[in-house]
Biopython code that builds the backbone (N, CA, C, O; Angstrom):
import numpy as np
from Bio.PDB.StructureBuilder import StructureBuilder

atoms = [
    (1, "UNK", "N", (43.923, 69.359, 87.241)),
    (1, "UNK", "CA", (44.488, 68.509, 88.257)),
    (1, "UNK", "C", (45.791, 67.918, 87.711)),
    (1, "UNK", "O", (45.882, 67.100, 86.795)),
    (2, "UNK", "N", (46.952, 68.558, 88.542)),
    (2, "UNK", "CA", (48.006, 67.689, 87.940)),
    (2, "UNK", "C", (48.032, 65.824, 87.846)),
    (2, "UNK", "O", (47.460, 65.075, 88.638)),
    (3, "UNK", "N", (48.754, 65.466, 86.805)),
    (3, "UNK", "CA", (48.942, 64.057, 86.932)),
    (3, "UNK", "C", (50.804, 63.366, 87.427)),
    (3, "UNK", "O", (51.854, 63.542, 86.809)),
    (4, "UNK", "N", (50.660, 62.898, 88.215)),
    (4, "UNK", "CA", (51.878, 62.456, 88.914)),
    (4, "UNK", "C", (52.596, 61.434, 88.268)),
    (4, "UNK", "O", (51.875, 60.437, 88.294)),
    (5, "UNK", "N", (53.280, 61.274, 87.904)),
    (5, "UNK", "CA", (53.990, 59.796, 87.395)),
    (5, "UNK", "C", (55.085, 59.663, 87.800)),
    (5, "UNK", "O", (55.904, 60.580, 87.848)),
    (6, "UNK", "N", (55.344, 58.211, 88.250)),
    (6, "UNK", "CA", (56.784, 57.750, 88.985)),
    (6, "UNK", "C", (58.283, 57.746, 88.089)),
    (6, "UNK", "O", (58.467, 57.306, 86.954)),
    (7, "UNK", "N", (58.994, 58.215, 88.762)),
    (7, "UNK", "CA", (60.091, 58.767, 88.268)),
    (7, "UNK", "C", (60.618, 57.559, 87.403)),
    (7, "UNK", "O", (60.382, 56.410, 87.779)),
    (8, "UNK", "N", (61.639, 57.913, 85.745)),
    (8, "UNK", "CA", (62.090, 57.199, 84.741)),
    (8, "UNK", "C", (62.955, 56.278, 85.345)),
    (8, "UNK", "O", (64.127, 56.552, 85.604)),
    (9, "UNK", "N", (62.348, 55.032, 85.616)),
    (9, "UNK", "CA", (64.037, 53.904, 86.143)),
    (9, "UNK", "C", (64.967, 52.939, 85.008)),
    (9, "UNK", "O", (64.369, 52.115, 84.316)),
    (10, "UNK", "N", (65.821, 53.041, 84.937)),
    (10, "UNK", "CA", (66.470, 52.136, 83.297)),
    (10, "UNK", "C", (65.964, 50.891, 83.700)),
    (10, "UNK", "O", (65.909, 50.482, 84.860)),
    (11, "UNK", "N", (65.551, 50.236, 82.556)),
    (11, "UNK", "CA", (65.160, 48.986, 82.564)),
    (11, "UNK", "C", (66.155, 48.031, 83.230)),
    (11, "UNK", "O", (65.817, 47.157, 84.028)),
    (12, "UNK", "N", (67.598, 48.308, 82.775)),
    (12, "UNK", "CA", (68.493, 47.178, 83.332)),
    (12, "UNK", "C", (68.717, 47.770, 84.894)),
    (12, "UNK", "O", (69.053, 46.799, 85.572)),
    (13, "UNK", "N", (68.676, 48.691, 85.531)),
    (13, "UNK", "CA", (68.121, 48.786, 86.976)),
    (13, "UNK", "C", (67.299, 47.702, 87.572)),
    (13, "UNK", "O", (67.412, 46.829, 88.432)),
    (14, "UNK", "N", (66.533, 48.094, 86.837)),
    (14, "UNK", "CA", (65.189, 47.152, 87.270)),
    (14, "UNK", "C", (65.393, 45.538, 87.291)),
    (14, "UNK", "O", (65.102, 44.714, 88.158)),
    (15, "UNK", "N", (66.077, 45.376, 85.855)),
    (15, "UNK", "CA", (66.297, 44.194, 86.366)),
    (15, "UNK", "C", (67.225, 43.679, 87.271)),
    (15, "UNK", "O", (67.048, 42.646, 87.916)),
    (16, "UNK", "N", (68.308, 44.458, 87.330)),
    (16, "UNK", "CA", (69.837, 44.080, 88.677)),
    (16, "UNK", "C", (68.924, 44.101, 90.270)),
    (16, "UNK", "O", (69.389, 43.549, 91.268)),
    (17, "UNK", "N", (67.786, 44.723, 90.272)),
    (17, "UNK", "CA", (67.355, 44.839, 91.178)),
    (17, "UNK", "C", (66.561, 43.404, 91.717)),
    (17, "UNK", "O", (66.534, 43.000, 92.880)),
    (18, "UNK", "N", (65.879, 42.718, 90.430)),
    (18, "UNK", "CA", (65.203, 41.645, 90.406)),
    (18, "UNK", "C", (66.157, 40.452, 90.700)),
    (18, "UNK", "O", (65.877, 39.570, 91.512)),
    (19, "UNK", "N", (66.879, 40.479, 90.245)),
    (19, "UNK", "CA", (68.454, 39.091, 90.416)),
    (19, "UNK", "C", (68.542, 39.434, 91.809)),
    (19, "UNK", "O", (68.156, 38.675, 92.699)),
    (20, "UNK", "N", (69.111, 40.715, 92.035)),
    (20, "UNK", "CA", (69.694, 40.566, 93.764)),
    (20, "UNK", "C", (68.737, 40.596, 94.097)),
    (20, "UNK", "O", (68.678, 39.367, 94.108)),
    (21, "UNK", "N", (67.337, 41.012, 94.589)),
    (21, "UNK", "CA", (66.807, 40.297, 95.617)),
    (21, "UNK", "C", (66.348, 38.515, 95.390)),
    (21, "UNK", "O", (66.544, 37.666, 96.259)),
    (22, "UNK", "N", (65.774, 38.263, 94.162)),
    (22, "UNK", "CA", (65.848, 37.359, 94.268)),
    (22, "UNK", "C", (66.661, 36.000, 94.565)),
    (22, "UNK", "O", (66.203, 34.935, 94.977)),
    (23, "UNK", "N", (68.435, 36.436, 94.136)),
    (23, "UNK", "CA", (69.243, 35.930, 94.847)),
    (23, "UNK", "C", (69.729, 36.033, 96.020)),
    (23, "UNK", "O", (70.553, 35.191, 96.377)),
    (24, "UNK", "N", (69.346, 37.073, 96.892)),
    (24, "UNK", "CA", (69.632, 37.424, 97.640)),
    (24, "UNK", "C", (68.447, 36.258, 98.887)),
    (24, "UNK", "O", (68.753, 35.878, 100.018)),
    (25, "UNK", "N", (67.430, 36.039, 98.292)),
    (25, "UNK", "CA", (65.971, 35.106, 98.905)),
    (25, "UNK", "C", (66.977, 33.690, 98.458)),
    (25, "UNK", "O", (67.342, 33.096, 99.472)),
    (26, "UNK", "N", (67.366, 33.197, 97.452)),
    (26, "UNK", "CA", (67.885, 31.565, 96.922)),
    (26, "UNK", "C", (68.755, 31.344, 98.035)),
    (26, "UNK", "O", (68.836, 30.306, 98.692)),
    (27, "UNK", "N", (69.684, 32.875, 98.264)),
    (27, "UNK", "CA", (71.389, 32.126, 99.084)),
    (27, "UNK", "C", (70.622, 32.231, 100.694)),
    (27, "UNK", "O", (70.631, 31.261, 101.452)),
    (28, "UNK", "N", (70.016, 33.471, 101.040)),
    (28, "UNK", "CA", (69.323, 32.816, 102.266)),
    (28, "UNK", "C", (68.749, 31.646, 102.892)),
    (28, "UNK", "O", (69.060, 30.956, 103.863)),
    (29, "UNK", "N", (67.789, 31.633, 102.015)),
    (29, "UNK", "CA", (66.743, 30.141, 101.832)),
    (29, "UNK", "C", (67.960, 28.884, 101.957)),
    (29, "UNK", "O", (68.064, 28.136, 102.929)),
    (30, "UNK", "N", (68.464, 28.867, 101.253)),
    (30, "UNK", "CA", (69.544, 27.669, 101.133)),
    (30, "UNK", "C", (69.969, 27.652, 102.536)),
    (30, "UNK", "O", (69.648, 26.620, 103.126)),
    (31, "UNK", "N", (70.833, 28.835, 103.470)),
    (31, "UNK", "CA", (71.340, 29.045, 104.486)),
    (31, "UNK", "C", (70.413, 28.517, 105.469)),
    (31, "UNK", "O", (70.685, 27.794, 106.427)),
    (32, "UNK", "N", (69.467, 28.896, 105.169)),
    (32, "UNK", "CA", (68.233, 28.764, 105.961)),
    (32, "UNK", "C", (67.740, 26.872, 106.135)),
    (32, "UNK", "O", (67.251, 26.443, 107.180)),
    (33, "UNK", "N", (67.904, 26.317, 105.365)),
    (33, "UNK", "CA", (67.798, 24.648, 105.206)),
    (33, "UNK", "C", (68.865, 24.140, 105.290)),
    (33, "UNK", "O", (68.973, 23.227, 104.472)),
    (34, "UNK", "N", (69.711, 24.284, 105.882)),
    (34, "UNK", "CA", (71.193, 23.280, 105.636)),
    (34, "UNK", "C", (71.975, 23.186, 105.008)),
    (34, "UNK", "O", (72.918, 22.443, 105.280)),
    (35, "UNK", "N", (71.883, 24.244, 103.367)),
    (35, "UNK", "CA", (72.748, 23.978, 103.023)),
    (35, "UNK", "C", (74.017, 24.540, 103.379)),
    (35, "UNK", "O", (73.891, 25.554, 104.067)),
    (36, "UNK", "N", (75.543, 24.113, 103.062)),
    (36, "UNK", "CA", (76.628, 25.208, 103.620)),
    (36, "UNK", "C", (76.370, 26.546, 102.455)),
    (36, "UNK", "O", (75.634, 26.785, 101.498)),
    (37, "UNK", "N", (77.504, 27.226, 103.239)),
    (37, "UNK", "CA", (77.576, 28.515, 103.223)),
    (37, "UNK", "C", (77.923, 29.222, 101.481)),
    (37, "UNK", "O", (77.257, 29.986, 100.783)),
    (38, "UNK", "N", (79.062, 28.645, 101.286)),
    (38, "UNK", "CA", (80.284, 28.078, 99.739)),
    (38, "UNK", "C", (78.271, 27.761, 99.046)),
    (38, "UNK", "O", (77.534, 28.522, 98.419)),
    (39, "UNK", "N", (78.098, 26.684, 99.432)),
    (39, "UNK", "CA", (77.006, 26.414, 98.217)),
    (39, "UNK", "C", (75.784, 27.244, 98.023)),
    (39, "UNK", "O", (75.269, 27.529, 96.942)),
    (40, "UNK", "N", (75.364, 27.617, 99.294)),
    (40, "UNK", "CA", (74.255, 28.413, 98.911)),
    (40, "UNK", "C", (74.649, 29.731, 98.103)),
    (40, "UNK", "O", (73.914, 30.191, 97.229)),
    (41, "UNK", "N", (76.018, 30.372, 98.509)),
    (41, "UNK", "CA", (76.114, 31.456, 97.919)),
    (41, "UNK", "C", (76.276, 31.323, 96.483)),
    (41, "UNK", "O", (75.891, 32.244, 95.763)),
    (42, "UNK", "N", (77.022, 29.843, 95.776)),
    (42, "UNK", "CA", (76.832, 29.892, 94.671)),
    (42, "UNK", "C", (75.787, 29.990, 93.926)),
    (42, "UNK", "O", (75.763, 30.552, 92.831)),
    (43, "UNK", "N", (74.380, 29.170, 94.759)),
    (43, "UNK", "CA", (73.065, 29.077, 93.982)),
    (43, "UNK", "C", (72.564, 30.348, 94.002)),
    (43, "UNK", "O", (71.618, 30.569, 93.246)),
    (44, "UNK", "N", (73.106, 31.522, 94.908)),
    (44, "UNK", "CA", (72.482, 32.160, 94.992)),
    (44, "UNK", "C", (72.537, 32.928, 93.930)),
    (44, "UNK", "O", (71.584, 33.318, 93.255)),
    (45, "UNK", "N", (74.052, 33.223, 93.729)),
    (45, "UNK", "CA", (74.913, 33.994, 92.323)),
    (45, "UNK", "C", (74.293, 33.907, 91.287)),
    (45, "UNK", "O", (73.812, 34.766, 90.549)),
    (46, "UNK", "N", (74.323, 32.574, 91.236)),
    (46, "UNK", "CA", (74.133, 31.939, 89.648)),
    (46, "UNK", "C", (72.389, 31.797, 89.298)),
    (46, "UNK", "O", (71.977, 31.799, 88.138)),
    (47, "UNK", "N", (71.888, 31.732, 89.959)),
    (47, "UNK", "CA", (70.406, 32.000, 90.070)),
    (47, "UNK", "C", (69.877, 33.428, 89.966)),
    (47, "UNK", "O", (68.841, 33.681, 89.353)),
    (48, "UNK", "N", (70.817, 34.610, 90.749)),
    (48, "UNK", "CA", (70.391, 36.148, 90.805)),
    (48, "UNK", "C", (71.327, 36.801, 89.500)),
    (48, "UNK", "O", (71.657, 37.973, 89.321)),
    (49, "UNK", "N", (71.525, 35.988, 88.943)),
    (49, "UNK", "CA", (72.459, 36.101, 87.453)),
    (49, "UNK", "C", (71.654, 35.961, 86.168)),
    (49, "UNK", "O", (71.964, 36.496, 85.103)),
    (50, "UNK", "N", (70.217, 34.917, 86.443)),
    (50, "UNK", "CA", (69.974, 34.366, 85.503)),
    (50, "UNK", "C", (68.398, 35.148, 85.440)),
    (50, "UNK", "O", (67.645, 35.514, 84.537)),
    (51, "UNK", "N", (68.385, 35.163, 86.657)),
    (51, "UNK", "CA", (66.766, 36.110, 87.094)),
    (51, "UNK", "C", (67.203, 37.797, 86.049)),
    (51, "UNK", "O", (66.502, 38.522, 85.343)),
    (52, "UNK", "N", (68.481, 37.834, 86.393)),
    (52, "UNK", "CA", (68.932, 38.869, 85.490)),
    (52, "UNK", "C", (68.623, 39.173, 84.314)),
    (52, "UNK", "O", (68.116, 40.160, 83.781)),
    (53, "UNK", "N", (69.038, 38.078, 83.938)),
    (53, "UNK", "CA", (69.283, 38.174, 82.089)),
    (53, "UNK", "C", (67.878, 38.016, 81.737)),
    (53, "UNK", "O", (67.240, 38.766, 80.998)),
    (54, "UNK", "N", (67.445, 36.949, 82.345)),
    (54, "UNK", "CA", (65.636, 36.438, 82.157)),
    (54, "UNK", "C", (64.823, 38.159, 82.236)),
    (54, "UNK", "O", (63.947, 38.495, 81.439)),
    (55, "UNK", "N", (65.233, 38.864, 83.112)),
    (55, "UNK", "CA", (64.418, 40.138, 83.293)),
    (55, "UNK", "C", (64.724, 40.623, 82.224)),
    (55, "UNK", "O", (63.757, 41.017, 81.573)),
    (56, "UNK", "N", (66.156, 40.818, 81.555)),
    (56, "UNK", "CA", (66.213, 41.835, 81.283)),
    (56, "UNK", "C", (66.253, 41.277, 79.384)),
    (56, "UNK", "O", (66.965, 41.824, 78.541)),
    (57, "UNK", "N", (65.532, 40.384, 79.173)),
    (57, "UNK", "CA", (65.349, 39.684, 78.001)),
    (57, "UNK", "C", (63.480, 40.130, 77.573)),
    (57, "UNK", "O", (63.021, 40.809, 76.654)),
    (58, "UNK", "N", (62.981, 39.582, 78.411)),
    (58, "UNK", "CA", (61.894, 39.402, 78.444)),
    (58, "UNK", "C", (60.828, 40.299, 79.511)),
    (58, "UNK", "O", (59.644, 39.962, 79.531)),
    (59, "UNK", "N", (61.164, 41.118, 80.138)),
    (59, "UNK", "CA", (60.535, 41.706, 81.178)),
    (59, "UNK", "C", (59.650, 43.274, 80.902)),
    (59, "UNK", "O", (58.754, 43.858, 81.512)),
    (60, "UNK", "N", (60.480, 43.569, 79.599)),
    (60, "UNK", "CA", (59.916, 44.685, 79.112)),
    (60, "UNK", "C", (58.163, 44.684, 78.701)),
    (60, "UNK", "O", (57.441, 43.782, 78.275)),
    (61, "UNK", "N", (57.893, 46.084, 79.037)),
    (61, "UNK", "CA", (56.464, 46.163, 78.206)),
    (61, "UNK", "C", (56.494, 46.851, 76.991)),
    (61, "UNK", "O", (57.389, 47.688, 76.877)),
    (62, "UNK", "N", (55.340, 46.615, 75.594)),
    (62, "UNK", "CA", (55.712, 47.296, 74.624)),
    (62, "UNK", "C", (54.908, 48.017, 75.095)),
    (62, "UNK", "O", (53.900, 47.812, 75.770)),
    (63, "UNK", "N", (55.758, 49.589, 74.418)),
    (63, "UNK", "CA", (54.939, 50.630, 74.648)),
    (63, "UNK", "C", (53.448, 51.010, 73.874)),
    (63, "UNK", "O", (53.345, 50.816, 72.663)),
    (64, "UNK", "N", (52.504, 51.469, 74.535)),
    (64, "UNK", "CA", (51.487, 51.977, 73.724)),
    (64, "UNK", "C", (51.755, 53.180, 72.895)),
    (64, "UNK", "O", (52.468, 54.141, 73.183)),
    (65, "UNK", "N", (51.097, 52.976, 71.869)),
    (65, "UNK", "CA", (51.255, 54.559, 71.075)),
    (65, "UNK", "C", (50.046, 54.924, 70.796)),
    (65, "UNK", "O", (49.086, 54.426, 70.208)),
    (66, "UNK", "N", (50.428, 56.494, 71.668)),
    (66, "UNK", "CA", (49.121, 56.976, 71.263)),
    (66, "UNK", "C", (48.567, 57.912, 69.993)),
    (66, "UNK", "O", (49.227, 58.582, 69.199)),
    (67, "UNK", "N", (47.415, 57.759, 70.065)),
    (67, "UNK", "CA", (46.915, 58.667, 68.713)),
    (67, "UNK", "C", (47.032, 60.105, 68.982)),
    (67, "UNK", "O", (46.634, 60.951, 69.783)),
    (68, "UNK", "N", (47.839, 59.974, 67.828)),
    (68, "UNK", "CA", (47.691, 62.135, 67.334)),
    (68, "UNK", "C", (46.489, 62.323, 67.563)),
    (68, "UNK", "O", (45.382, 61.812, 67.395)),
    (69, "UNK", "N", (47.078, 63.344, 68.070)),
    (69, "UNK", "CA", (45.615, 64.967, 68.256)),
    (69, "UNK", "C", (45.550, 65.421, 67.048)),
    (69, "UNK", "O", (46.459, 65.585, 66.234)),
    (70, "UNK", "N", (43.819, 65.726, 66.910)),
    (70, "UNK", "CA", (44.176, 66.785, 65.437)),
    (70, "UNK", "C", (44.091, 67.903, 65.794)),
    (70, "UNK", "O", (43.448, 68.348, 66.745)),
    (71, "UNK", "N", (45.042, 68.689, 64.709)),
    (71, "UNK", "CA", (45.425, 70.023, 65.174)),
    (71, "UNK", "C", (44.183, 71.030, 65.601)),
    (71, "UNK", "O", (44.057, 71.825, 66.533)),
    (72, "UNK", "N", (43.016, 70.503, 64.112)),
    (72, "UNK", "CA", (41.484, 71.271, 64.093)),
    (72, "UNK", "C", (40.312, 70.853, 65.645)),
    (72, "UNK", "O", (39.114, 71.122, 65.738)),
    (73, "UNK", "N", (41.113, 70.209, 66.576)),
    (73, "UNK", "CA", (39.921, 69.705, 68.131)),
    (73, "UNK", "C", (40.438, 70.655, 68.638)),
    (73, "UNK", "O", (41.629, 70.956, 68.564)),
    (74, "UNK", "N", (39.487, 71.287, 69.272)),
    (74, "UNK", "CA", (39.558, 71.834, 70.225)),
    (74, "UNK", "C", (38.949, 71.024, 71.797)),
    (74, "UNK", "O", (38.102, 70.134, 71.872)),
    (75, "UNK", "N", (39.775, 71.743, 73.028)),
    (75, "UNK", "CA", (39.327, 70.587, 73.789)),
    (75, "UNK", "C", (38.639, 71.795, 74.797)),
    (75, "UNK", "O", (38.006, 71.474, 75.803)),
]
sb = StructureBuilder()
sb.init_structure("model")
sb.init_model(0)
sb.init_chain("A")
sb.init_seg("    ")
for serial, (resi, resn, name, xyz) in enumerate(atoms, 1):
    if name == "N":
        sb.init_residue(resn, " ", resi, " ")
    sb.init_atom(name, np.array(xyz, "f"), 0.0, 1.0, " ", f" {name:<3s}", serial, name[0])
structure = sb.get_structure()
């Protein structure tokens, strides 16, 4: 039975992806309550900037390593 696995994404993808939407939710939200336009977009920036770096600091998993096969198993 084949096994499927989801295609290789670069980590810093992943995280540019995490900043903009999540800034993309701060400058709405803001829009969304009153604040003006000029300010929310800054919180939004500077917030989907930091979600950034935060991802892309700390977001990683360590990889497992797996155990050698021995050459003498047969499976």
């Amino acid at each position: 039975m084949p096994h499927f696995r989801l295609p290789a994404i670069s980590h810093g993808v992943v995280s540019f992806i995490w900043g903009l939407v999540f800034g993309l939710y701060i400058w709405l939200g803001g829009l969304a309550v009153g604040v003006s336009g000029a300010t929310a977009f800054v919180f939004g920036a500077v917030s989907g900037f930091l979600i950034f770096l935060y991802v892309m600091v700390y977001g990683t998993d360590v990889p497992r390593r797996h155990p050698r096969r021995r050459a003498d198993r047969v499976r």
